[in-house]
C-alpha positions as a LaTeX table, in Angstrom:
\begin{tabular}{lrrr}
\hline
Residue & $x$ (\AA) & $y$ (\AA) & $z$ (\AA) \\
\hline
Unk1 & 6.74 & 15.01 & 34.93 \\
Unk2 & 5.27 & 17.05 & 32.14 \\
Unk3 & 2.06 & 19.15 & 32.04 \\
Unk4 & $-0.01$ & 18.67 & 29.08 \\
Unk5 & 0.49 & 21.68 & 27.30 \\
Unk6 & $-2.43$ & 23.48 & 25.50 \\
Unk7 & $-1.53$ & 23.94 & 21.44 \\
Unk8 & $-5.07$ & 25.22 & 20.61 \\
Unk9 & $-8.19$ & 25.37 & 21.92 \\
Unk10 & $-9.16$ & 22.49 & 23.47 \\
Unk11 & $-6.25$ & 20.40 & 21.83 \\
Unk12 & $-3.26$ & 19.36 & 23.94 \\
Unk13 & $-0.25$ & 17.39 & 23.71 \\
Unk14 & 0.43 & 14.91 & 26.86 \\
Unk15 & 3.64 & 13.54 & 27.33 \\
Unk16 & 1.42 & 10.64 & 29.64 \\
Unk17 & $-0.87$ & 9.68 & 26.35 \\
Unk18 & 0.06 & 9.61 & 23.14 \\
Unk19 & 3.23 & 11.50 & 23.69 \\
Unk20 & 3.65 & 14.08 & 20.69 \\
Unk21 & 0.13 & 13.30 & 19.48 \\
Unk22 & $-2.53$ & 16.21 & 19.34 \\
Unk23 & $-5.18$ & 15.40 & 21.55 \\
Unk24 & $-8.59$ & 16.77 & 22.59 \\
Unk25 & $-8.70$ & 17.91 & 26.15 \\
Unk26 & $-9.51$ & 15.93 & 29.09 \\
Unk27 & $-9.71$ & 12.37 & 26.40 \\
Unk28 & $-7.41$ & 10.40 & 25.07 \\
Unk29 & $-8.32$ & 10.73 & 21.48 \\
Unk30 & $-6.24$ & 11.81 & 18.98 \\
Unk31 & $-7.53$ & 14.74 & 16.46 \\
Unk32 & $-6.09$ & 12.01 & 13.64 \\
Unk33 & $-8.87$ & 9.80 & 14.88 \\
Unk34 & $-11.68$ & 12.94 & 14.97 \\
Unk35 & $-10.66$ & 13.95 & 11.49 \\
Unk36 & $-10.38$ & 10.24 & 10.11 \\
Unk37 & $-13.94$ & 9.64 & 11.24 \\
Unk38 & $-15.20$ & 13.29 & 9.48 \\
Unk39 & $-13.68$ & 12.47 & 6.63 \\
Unk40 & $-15.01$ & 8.31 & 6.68 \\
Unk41 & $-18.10$ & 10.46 & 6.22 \\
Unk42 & $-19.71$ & 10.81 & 9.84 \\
Unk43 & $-21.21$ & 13.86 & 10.81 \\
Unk44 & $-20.05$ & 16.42 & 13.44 \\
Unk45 & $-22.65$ & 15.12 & 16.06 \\
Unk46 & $-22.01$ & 11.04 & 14.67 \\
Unk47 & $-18.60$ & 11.71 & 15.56 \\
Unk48 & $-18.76$ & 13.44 & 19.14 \\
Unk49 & $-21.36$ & 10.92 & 20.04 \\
Unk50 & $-19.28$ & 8.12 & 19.07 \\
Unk51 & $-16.28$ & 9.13 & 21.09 \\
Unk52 & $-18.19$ & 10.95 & 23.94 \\
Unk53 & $-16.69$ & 14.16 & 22.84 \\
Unk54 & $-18.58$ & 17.72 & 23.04 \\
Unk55 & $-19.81$ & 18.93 & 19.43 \\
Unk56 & $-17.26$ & 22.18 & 20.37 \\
Unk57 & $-14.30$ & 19.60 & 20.99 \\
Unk58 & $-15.02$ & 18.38 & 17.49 \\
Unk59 & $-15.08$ & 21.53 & 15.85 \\
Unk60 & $-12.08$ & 22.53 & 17.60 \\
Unk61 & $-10.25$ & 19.32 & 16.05 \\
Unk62 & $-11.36$ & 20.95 & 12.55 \\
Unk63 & $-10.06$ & 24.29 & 13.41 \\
Unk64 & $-6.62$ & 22.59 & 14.68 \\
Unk65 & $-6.17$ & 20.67 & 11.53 \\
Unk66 & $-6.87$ & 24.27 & 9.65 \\
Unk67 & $-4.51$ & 26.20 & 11.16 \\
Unk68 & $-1.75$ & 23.41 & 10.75 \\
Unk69 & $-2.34$ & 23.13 & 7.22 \\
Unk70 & $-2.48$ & 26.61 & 6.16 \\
Unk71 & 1.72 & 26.46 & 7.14 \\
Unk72 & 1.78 & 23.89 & 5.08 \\
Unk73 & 3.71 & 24.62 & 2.11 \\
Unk74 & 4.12 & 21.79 & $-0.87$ \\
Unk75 & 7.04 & 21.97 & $-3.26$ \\
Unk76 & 6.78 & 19.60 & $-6.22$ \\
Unk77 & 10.13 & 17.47 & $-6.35$ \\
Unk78 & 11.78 & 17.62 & $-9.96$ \\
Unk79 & 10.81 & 14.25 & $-11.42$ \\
Unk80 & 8.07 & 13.41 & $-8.97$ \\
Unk81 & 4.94 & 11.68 & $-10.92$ \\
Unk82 & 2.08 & 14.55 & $-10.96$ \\
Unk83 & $-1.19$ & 12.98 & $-10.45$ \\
Unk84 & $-4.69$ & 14.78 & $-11.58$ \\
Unk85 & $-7.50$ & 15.22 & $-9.91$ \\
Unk86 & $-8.77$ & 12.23 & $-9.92$ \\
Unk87 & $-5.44$ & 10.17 & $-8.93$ \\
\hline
\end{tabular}
């Protein structure tokens, strides 16, 4: 059987939960669930008292979803539909 493997600070991926899925340590929830709620509009400390999570493990979820994203590169596709700002 496979160890959950540490990807980041407190963030792990568990072949057991959620296989593939980042997780935060020692939970079951998913840093797409952490960083849907931040962005919903709850606060840092709304958040980690919602899913019994340290203020640390939530900030770690942040700093995950950072460090993914700055690899990120985005090509436009020749004909795609450009949207402004505002959608």
């Amino acid at each position: 059987m496979m160890e959950d493997i540490e990807i980041a600070p407190r963030i792990i991926v568990s072949e057991a939960v959620h296989p593939g899925r980042p997780l935060i340590r020692g939970t079951r929830i998913q840093v797409s669930v952490v960083l849907g709620s931040l962005a919903a509009g709850m606060s840092v400390d709304e958040v980690a008292q919602e899913y019994d999570l340290s203020r640390e493990d939530v900030l770690a979820a942040l700093a995950y979803a950072q460090k993914v994203i700055e690899r990120e590169l985005v090509l436009p596709l020749p004909g795609a539909r450009r949207e402004g700002p505002t959608g």
